[in-house]
N, C-alpha and C positions, 0 to 999 in steps of 0.2 A: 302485160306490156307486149308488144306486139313488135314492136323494132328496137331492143334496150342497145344493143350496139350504136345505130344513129343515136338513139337518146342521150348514149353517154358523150357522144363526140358533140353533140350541142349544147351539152350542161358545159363540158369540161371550157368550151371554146367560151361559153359566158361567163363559167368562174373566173378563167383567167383577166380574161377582159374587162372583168366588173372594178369598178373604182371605188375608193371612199367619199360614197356622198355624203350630204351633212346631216346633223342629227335631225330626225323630225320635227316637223314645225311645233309639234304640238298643238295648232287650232283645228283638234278633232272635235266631232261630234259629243264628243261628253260634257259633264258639268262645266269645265271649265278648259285652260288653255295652257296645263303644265305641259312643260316641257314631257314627250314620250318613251323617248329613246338616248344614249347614252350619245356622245359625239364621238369618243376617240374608240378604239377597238378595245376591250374588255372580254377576258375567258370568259367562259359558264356554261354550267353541267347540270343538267337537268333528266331525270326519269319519266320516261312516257310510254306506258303501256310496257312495260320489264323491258324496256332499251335505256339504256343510256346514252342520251346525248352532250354531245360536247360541241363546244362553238368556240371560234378563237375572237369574234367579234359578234356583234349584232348582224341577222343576217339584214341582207336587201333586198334579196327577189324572193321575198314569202308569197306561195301560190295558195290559200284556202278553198278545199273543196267543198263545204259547203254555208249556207249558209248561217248555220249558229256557229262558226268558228272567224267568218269575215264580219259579222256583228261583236263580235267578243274584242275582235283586234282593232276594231273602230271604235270599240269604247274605250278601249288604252289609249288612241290615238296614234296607230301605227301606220293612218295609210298611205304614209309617205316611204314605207317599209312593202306594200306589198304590191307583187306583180302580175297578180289575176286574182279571180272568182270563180265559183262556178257555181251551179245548184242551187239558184234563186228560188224558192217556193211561194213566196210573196214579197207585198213592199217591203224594204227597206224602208226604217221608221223615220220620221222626217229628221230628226236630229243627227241622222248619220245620210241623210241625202245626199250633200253638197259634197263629203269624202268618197261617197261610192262611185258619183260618178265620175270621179279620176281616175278610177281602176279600171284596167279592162277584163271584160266577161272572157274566159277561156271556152268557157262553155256554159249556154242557157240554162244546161239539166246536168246530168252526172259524168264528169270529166272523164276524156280517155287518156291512154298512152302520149296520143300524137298530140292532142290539145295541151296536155302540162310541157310537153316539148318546149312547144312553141314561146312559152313564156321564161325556160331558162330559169328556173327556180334552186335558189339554194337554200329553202325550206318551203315542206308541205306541211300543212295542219288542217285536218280534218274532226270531226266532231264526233266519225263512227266507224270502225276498223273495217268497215265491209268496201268500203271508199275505196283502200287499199286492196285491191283486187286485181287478176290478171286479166281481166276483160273490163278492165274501169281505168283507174289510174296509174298502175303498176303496183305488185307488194313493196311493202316494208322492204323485204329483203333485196330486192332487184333495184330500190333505190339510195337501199344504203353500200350496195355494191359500186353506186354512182357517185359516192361518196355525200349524195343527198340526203338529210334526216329528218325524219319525218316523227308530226305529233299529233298522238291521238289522245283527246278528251276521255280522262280518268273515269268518268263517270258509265264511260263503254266500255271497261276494264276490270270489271268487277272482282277476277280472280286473282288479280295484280294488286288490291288495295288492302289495307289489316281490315281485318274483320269487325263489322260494328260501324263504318266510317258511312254517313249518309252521303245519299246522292250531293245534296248541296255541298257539302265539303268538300267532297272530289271535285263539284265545279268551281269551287274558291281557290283550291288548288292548281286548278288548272291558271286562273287569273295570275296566281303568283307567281306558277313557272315559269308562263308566257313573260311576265314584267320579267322576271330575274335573262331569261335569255336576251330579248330587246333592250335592257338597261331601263325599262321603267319599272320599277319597281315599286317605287313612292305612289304611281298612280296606280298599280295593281294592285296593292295592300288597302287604299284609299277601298276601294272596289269592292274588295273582300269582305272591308268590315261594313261596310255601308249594308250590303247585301245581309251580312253575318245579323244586323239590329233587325233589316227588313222582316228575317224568318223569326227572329224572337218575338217582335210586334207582334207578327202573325200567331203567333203561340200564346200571347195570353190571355186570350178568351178560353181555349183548352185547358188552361192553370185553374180557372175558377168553376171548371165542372166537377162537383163533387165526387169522392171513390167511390167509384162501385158503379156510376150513374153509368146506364147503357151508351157505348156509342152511338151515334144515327153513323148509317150508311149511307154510302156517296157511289151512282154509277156513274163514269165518265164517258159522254160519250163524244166521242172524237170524229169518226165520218157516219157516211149511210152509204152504202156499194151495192149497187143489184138488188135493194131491198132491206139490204142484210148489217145490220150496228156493228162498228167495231168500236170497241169498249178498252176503258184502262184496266190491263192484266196486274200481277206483282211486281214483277219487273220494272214497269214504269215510274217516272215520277211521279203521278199522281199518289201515289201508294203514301209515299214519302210524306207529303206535302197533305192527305188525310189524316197522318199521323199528327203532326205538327200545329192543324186545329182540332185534335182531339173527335176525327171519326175515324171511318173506316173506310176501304175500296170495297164494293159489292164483290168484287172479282179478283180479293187477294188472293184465291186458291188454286189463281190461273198464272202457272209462268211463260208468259209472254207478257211484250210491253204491249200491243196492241192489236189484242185476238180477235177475231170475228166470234160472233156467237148469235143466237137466235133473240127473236124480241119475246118469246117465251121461256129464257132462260133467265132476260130481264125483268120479266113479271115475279117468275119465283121470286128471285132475290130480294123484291120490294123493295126500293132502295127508300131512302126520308129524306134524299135529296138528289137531283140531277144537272149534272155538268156539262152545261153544251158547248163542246168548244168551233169556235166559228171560224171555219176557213172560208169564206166568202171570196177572198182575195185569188184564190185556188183557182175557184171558177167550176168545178167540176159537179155535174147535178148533186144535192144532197148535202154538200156543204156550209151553205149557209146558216146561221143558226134559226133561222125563218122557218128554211124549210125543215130542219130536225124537228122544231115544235109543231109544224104542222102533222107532221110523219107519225110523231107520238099522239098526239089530240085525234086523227083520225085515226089510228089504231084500236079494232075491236077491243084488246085485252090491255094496251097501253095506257091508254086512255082512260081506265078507270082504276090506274094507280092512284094512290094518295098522293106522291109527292106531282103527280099529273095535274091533279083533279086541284089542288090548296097550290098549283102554282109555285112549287117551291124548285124551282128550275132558276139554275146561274150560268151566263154565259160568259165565257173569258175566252179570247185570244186563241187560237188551236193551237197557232205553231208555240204557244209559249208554255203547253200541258209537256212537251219535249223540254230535255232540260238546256238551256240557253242561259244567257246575258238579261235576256225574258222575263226568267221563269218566276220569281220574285214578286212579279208584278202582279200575273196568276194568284201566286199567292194570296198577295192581300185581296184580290177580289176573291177569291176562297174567302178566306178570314172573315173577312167584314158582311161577305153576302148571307155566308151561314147564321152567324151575330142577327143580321137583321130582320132572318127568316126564320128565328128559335133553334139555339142549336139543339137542344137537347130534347128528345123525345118526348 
């Protein structure tokens, strides 16, 4: 953060100044039109990334920096709750259209110091602790100095969670803090389990592969940069979410969530299935899932993969292989696509 002294005398002057609006409308983008938010001021303490937060009411100038956390809080239906955006990667899905465009952008791409100023926030939530930064939006600690507290998505937390807890859980998690701070809780729980069935569905076609039977391998591939595939590492979701239809990541031996690696690293592995997630929306050469099947089909040594060659290539959503409000959705075209492509070797 670059001027935390101004920073604080513009928060402090918004704190004070800020009123009690009224409770959220409720007609967000979600399934339906529950009420979101609590009306009158109500405590609540919540852990985010080994901080404890406390709130003596629901906050009002929530600022989310990036996208999967302004999606998350428009599926509560909080946008009556929040005071900027930032970090758009692509569209906003139509069912949360009509709430986004009441928010204003702080900023197109990665929020600074003076951009979250400007909006006067007495809460940040972001999706991934790098957000917090002193050449990005200011740390954790410089804004909890401002008496501002800030939340980061459990799921970037890995060393902060008991051991064993899956990606999705930490983001069901995350849904219920979020209700419990805002006062929606009803509609966060709602969220949770919905999601909770979603990955079971997803899971029983993996129920019925007999023991022992080989997993098939799953590469994911996520962009094309200079040439060059970045792939889902262990780290990532995907890993997760191969598990839960009963394969494997080509590239669980790599920790990172999304390594560059050679398309001759891709041939070794032989994957028996490939994941193209499509950023079209991005814009940026190589994105598309067009051009990824073109990239591999005319590849000397790609190209005369099996899973190249029999077609057994699934495209889902890019930004939703990241773990989002999304990610779910991914899921079942995982699930279903595998299912109707032979999952088992």
């Amino acid at each position: 953060m670059r001027h935390p002294v101004r920073l604080g005398i513009a928060l402090t002057v918004a704190l004070a100044t800020a009123g009690c609006s009224a409770a959220a409308s409720g007609e967000g983008p979600g399934p339906d039109s529950a009420p979101a938010a609590r009306a009158s001021a109500e405590a609540a303490s919540v852990t985010s990334c080994g901080r404890r937060l406390s709130f003596a009411g629901p906050p009002e100038r929530t600022v989310t920096l990036d996208q999967t956390s302004t999606e998350t809080l428009l599926e509560l239906g909080l946008q009556d709750r929040m005071a900027g955006t930032a970090n758009l990667k692509t569209k906003v899905p139509a069912p949360y259209e009509a709430a986004y465009a009441k928010i204003p952008v702080i900023a197109p791409k990665i929020a600074t110091g003076e951009q979250l100023r400007t909006a006067t926030p007495d809460f940040v939530v972001a999706g991934s602790t790098d957000l917090f930064a002193k050449d990005r939006a200011g740390t954790r600690e410089e804004l909890d100095t401002l008496k501002v507290p800030t939340f980061v998505s459990a799921v970037d937390c890995p060393q902060q969670n008991p051991p064993g807890t899956t990606p999705f859980e930490l983001l069901f998690s995350d849904y219920e803090n979020l209700g419990k701070v805002f006062g929606a809780e009803e509609r966060a729980g709602r969220l949770a389990a919905d999601q909770r069935a979603a990955v079971a569905r997803a899971g029983e076609n993996a129920a019925k592969v007999p023991r022992g039977a080989d997993q098939p391998t799953v590469v994911y591939l996520y962009s094309v940069f200079n040439g060059m595939p970045y792939v889902a590492g262990r780290t990532g979701l995907p890993s997760e979410m191969s598990r839960i239809v009963g394969a494997k990541n080509a590239f669980d031996d790599v920790e990172e969530d999304w390594p560059e690696v050679s398309w001759e690293e891709v041939a070794e592995r032989d994957p028996d299935f490939i994941v193209i997630g499509d950023l079209s929306e991005r814009g940026r050469p190589g994105d598309s899932a067009a051009e990824k099947r073109a990239t591999m089909t005319g590849h000397p040594v790609i190209s005369k993969l099996a899973a190249v060659r029999d077609n057994k290539i699934l495209e889902v959503p890019g930004i939703e292989l990241d773990p989002s409000v999304r990610s779910v959705h991914a899921l079942g075209l995982l699930a279903d696509g595998m299912k109707d492509l032979g999952h088992v070797r």
